[in-house]
VOVO-165656 format. One record per residue (C-alpha): residue in one letter; x, y, z. Coordinates in steps of 0.2 Angstrom, whole numbers, plus 5000, padded with zeros to 4 digits. Layout:
AXYZ
...
END
This chain:
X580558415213
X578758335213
X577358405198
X576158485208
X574858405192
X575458225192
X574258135200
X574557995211
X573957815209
X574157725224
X574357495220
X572857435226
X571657585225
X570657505212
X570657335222
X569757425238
X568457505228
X567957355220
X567857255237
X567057405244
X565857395229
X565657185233
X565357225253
X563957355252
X563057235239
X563157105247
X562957155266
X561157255258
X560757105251
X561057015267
X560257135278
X558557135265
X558356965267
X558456985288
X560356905291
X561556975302
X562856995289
X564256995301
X563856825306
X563656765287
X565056845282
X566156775296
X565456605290
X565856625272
X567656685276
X568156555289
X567456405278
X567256475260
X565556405258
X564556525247
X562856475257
X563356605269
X562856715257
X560956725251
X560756725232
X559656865234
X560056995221
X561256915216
X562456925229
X563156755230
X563856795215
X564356955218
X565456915232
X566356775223
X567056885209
X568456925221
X569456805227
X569056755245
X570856805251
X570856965243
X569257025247
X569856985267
X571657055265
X570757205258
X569557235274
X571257185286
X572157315279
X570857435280
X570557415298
X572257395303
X572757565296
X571357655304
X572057595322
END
């Protein structure tokens, strides 16, 4: 029998929201600065060079407090279980 007041933690729930967090700085930041942060962010992904990403407010760094791996398995798995 489940307890209707236990709440559930899901692994990884913590992990999206901090590289939902990471994305929506950094693509802002990207957009602000006039880049097409699709096109950046494929660059900085394939090649791992963090020039892809503007330093603008601070979002070089931003994106590089998750691994590069993890922040990419994270949006896989998001768009693989919304097909």
């Amino acid at each position: 029998m489940v307890d209707e007041n236990t709440n559930r933690f899901e692994i990884g729930t913590e992990k999206k929201i901090y590289a939902n967090q990471i994305m929506t700085e950094v693509m802002d930041a990207l957009e602000q600065k006039g880049y097409d942060p699709l096109n950046q962010l494929v660059g900085y992904f394939l090649s791992g060079d963090p020039t892809y990403i503007t330093s603008y407010n601070g979002a070089r760094g931003i994106i590089r407090r998750m691994e590069r791996d993890e922040l990419l398995e994270v949006i896989l798995r998001d768009y693989v279980s919304r097909l």
